[in-house]
C-alpha positions in Angstrom: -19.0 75.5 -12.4 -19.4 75.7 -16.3 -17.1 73.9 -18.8 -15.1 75.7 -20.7 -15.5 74.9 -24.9 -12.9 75.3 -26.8 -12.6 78.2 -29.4 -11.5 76.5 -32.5 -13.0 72.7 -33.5 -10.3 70.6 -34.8 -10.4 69.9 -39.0 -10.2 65.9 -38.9 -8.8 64.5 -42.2 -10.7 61.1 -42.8 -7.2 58.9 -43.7 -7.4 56.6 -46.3 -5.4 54.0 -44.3 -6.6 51.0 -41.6 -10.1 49.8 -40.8 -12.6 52.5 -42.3 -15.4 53.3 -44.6 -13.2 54.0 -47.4 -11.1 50.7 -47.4 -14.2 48.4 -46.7 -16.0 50.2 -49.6 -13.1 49.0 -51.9 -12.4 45.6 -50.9 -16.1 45.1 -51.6 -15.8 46.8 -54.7 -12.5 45.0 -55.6 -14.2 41.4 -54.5 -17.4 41.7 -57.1 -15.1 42.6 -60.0 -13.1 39.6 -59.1 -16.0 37.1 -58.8 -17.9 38.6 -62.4 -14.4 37.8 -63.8 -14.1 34.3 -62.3 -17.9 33.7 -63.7 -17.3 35.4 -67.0 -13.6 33.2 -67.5 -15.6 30.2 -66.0 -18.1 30.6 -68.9 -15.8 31.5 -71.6 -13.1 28.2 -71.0 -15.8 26.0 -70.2 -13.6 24.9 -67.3 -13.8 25.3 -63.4 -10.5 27.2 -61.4 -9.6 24.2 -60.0 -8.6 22.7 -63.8 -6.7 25.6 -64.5 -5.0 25.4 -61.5 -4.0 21.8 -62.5 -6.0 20.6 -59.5 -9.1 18.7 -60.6 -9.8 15.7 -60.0 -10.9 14.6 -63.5 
């Protein structure tokens, strides 16, 4: 006995929402902007984030 296909495919709408391309893709993206910052203020104050945190030990 064949299997019947259905007449009409489903449209699925990729969400933008959860564990998917779109969200990993933008964390990554949203992590190298925040570590070029961290290396440019790094170079500019001449001091590590733990001394503007008020945590270093010197």
């Amino acid at each position: 006995m064949a299997k019947v296909q259905p007449s009409v495919q489903p449209k699925l709408v990729m969400t933008r929402f959860g564990f998917n391309r779109f969200a990993e893709q933008l964390n990554g993206r949203a992590a190298m902007v925040g570590f070029a910052a961290l290396i440019i203020i790094e170079y500019v104050t001449n001091q590590n984030p733990l001394a503007w945190l008020g945590l270093s030990l010197n």
